[in-house]
C-alpha positions as CSV (number, residue, x, y, z in Angstrom):
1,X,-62.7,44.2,33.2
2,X,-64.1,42.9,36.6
3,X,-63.2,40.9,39.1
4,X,-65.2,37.3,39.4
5,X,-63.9,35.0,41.7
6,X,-61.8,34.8,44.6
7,X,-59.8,31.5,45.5
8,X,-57.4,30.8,48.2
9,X,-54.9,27.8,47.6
10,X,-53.7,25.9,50.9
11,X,-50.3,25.3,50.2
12,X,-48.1,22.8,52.6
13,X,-44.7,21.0,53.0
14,X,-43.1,18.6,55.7
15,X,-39.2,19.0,54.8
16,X,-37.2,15.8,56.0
17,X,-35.1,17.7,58.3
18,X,-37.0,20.1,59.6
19,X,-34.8,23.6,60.0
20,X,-34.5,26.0,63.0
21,X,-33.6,30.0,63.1
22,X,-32.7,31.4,66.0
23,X,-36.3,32.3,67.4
24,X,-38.2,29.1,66.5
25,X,-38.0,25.2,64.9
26,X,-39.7,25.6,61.0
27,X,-41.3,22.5,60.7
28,X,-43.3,23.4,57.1
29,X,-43.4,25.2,54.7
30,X,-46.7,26.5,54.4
31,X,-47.7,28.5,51.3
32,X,-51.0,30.8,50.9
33,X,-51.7,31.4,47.2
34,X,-54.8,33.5,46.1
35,X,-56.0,33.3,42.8
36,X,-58.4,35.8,41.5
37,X,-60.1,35.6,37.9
38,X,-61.8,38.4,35.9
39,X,-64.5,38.5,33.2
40,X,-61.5,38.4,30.4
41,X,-60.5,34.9,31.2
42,X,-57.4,36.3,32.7
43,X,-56.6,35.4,36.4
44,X,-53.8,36.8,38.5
45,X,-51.9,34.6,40.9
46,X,-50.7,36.1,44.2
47,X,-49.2,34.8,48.1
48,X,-49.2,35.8,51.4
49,X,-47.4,35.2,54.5
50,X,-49.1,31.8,56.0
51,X,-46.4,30.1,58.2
52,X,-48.4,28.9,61.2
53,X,-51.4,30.1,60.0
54,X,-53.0,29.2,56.6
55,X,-56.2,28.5,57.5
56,X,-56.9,31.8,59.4
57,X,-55.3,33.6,56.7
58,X,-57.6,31.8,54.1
59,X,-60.8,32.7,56.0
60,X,-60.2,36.3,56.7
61,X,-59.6,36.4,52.3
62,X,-62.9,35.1,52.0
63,X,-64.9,36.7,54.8
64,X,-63.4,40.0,55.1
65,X,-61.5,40.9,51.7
66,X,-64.0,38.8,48.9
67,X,-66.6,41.2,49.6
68,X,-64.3,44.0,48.8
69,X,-63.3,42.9,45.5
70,X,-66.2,41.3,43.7
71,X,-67.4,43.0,40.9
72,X,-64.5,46.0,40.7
73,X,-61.6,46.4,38.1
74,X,-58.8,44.6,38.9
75,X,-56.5,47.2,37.2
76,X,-57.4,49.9,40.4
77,X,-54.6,48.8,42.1
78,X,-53.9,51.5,44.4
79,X,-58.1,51.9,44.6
80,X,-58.3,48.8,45.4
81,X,-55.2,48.9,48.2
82,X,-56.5,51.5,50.0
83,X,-59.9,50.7,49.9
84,X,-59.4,47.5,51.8
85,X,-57.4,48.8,54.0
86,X,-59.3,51.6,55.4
87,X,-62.0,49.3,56.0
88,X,-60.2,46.6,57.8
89,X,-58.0,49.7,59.4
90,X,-59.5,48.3,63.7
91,X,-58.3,44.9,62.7
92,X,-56.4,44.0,59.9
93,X,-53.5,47.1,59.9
94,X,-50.5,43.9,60.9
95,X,-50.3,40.1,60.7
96,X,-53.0,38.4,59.1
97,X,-54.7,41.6,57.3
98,X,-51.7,42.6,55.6
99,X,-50.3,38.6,54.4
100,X,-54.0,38.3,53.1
101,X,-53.7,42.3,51.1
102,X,-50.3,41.0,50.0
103,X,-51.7,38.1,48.5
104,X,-54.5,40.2,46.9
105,X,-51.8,42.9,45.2
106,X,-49.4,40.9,44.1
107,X,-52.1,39.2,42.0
108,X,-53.9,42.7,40.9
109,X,-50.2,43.4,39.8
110,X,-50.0,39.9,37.9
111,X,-53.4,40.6,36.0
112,X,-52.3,43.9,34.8
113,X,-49.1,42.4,33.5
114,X,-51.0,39.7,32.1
115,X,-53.3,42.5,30.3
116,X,-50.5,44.9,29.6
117,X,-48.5,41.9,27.6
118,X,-45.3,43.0,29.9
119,X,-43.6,42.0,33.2
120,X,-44.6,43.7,36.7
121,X,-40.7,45.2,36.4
122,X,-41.1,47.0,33.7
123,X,-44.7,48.5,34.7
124,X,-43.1,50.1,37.5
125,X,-40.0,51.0,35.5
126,X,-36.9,49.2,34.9
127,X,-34.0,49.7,36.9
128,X,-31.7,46.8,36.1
129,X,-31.7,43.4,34.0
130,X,-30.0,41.1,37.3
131,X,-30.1,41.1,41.0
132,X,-27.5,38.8,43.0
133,X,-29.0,36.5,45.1
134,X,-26.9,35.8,48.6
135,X,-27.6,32.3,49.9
136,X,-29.3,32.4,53.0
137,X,-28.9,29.0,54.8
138,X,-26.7,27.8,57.8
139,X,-29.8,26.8,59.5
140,X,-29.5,25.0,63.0
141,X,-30.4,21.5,62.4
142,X,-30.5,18.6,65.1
143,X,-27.0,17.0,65.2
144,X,-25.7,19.5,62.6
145,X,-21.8,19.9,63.6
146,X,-19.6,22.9,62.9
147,X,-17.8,20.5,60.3
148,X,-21.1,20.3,58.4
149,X,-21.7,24.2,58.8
150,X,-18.0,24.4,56.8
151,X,-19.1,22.0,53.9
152,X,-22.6,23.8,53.1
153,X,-20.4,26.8,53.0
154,X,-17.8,25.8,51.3
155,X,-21.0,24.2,48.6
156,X,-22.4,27.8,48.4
157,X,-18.8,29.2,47.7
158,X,-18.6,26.4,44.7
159,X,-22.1,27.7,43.2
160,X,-20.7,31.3,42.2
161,X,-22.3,33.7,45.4
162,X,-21.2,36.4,46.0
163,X,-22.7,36.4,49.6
164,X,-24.2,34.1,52.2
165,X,-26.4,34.5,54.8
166,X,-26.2,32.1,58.4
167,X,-28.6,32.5,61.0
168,X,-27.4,33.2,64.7
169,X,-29.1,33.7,67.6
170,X,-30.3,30.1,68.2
171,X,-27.6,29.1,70.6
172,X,-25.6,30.3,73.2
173,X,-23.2,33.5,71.9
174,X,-20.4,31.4,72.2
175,X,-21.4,28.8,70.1
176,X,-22.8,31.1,67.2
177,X,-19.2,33.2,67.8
178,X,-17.6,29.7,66.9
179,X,-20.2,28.8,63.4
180,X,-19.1,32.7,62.3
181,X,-16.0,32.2,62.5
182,X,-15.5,28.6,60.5
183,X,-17.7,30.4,57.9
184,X,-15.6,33.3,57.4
185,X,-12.9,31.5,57.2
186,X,-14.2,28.7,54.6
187,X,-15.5,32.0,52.5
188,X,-12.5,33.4,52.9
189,X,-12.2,37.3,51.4
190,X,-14.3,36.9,48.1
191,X,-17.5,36.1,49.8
192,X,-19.5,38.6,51.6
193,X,-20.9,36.8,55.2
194,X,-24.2,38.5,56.9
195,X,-25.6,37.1,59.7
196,X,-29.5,37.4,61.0
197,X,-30.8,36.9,64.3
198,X,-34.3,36.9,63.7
199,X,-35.3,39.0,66.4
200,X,-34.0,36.9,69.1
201,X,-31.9,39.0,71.2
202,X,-31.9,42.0,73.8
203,X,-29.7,44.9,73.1
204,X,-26.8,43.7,75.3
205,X,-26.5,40.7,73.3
206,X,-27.1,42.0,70.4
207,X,-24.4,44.6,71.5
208,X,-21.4,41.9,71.9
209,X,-21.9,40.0,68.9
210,X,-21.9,42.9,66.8
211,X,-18.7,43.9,68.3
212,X,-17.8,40.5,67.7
213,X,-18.9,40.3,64.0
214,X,-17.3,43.5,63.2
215,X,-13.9,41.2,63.7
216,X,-15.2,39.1,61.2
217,X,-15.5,41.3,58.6
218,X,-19.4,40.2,58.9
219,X,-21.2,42.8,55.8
220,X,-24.5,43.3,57.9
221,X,-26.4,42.4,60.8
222,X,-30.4,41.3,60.4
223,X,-32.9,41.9,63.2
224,X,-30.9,41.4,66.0
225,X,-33.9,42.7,67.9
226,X,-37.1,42.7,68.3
227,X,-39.1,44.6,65.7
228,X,-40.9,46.6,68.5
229,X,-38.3,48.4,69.7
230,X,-37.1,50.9,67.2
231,X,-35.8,53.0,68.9
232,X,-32.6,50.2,70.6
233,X,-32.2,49.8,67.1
234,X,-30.9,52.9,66.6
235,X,-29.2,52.7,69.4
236,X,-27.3,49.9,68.1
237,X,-26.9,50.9,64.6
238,X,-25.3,54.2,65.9
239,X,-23.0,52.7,68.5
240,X,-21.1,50.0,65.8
241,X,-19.5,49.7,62.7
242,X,-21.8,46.6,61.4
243,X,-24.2,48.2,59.1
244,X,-27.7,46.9,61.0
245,X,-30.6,45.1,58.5
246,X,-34.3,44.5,58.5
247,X,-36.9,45.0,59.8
248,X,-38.9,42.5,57.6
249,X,-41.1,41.7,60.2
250,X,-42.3,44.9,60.7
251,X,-45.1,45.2,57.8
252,X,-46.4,48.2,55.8
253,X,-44.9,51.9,55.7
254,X,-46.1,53.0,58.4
255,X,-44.5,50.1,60.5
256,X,-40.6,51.0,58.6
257,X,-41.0,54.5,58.9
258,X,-39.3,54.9,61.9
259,X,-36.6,52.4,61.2
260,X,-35.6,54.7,58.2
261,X,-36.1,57.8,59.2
262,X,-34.8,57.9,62.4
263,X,-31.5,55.6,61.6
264,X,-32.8,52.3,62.8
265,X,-31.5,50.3,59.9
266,X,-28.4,51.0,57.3
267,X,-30.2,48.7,55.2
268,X,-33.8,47.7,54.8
269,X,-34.9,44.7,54.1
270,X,-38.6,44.1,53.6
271,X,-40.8,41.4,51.6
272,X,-43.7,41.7,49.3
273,X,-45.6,39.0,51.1
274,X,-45.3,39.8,54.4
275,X,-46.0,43.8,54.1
276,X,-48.7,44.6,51.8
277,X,-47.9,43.2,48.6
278,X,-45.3,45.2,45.7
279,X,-47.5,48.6,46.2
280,X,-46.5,49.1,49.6
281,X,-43.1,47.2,49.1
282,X,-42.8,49.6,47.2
283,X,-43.0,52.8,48.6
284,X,-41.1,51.4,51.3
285,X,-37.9,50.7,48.8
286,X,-38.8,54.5,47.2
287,X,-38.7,55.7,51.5
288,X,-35.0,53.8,51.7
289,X,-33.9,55.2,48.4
290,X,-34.9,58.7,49.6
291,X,-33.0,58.7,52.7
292,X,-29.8,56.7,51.0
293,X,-30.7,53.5,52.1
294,X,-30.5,49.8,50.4
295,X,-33.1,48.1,49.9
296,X,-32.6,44.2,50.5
297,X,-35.5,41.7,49.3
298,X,-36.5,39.1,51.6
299,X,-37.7,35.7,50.4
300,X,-38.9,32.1,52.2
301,X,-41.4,30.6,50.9
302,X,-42.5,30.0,47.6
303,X,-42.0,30.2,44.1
304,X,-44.2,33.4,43.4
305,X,-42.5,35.0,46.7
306,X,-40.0,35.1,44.9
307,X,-41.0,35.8,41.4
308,X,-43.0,39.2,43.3
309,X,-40.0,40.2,45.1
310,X,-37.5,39.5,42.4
311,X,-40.1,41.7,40.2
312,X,-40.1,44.8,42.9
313,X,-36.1,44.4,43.1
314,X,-35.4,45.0,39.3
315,X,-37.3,48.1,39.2
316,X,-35.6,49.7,42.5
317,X,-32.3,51.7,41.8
318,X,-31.7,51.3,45.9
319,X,-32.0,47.2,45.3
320,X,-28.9,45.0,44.5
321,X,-29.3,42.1,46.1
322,X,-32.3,39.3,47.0
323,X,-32.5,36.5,49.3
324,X,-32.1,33.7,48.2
325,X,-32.6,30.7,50.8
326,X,-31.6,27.2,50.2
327,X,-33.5,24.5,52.5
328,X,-35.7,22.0,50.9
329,X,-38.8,23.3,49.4
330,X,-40.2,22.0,46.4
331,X,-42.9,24.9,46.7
332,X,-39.7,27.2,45.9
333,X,-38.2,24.7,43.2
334,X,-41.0,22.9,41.5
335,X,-44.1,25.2,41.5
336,X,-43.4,27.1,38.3
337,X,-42.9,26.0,34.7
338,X,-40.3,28.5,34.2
339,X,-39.0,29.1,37.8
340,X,-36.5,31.7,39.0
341,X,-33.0,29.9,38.9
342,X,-29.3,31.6,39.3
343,X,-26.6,31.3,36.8
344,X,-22.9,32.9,36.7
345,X,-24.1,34.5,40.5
346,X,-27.2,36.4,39.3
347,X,-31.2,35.8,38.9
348,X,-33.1,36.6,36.7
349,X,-36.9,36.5,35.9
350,X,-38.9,34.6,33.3
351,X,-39.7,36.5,30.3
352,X,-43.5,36.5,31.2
353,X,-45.7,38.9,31.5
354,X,-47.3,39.9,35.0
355,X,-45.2,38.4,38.2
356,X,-43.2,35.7,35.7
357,X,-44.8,32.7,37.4
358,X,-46.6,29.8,35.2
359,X,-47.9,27.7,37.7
360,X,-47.9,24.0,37.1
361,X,-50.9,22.7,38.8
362,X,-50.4,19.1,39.0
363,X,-47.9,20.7,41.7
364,X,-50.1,22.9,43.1
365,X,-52.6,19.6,43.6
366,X,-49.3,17.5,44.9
367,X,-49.4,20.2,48.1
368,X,-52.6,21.2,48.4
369,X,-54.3,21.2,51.5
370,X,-58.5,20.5,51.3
């Protein structure tokens, strides 16, 4: 088996009301999906992080990994890993690079499935049959009121999770003090509340709403800082009670490393489009696991995001729970024939082989960007 063809798809969405976290407005969704094809008539589908740039991260595929790939078995996954990224090492080792070598392994890992007759989960060896997705939502939105902020709650409560997710860090720290607590008290005791910051705050901030979550009973924190700074982390994880999440946006092994090892996170949270794809996902999750950490899925963007992380999750002893966000994207809930869906507070995949996804391309050509 060899590898023919390399495609990018150019994935885009305008949502109604655009959403806002607290370090920037969202104002698409924009999807990068790769599709590679062999000699066997059997193709493997794959994404990488594109928001803000899905044209760049469409060239570099062609110009810098094609070239890489043409004519070599697609089942050499970890061959294949490391070659490309020794020889983009001086330019591709964050950003860019690593969305486009996500792309590229999560579809290696959907053509092996697809040839093995089995899902990616129980390649790497099955761990569990479920993961609970959280609900991550409570998105700033223009003239979205507290009141509103209560009723999606109380909607996600309704639904059957066991945990949602609100982002903070988008207003001033009274303000966010205020949203947490008319969510915690809508959720009441049954549901877990995190919060996540998205890297918008310095360590003194990020300092008193911890204290002020811990009153809360808020279940973790999620990148209160910036993902640079590993070592305030630490700081911060060691000086309060609030177990401290992330660091998504800090990509490959290399990048966490620190963050584990030297206590910057209780819980690790990383995503298999963002860091490398589900080899180096991976051995992140089997890095958290060794040193007694939990290993937390993140997820925003499309169906086959999710499929791929969902995937990883079910094979990780360390993994319980996956992100599950809630904003309008038809990328998320229309791409796939037989998409990921929750019932009775769990997820589970399709019973496909490879990642689980079965695109439907009239869908694909709906959002596809020439």
């Amino acid at each position: 088996m060899i590898i023919t063809k390399i495609e990018p798809v150019k994935l885009r969405y305008y949502p109604q009301k655009p959403l806002r976290d607290g370090l920037a407005r969202i104002p698409s969704r924009d999807v990068f999906l790769l599709k590679i094809e062999t000699d066997e008539e059997i193709y493997g589908i794959g994404e990488g992080f594109a928001l803000g740039c899905l044209d760049s991260v469409a060239a570099y595929t062609l110009e810098c990994l094609a070239p890489l790939l043409i004519g070599s078995n697609p089942l050499e996954i970890t061959r294949l890993w490391n070659r490309i990224y020794q020889q983009t090492f001086r330019f591709g080792k964050r950003g860019i690079g690593i969305a486009a070598l996500s792309a590229v392994d999560i579809a290696l890992w959907d053509i092996l499935g697809k040839k093995a007759g089995l899902p990616v989960c129980s390649l790497l060896g099955k761990a569990h049959d479920c993961i609970y997705p959280y609900a991550s939502a409570g998105y700033y939105a223009p003239g979205k009121t507290i009141e509103d902020l209560r009723k999606e709650a109380a909607g996600y409560k309704a639904q059957g999770f066991q945990m949602m997710k609100m982002k903070v860090g988008g207003a001033q720290p009274g303000e966010d003090m205020e949203r947490v607590a008319a969510v915690r008290e809508v959720l009441g005791t049954d549901v877990k509340l995190a919060v996540d910051a998205n890297n918008s705050w310095d360590y003194e901030t990020a300092l008193k709403m911890a204290r002020f979550f811990e009153t809360q009973d808020v279940y973790f924190l999620e990148e209160p800082l910036s993902s640079d700074f590993w070592e305030e982390s630490a700081k911060l994880a060691a000086e309060v009670d609030i177990p401290i999440a992330g660091y998504e946006t800090e990509l490959t092994l290399h990048g966490l490393k620190p963050f584990i090892v030297h206590n910057g996170v209780d819980i690790v949270q990383t995503d298999v489009i963002w860091t490398g794809g589900i080899s180096e996902a991976r051995r992140i999750a089997m890095l958290a696991e060794a040193w007694g950490k939990m290993t937390v899925m993140h997820f925003s963007a499309s169906m086959v995001s999710l499929a791929a992380n969902l995937q990883l999750a079910l094979s990780m002893n360390s993994s319980k729970y996956i992100e599950y966000t809630l904003d309008e994207n038809p990328l998320r809930d229309r791409l796939s024939k037989a998409p990921v869906l929750m019932k009775d507070g769990v997820v589970k995949v399709p019973d496909l082989p490879g990642i689980g996804v079965d695109l439907d391309w009239d869908v694909v050509k709906e959002f596809q960007v020439q």
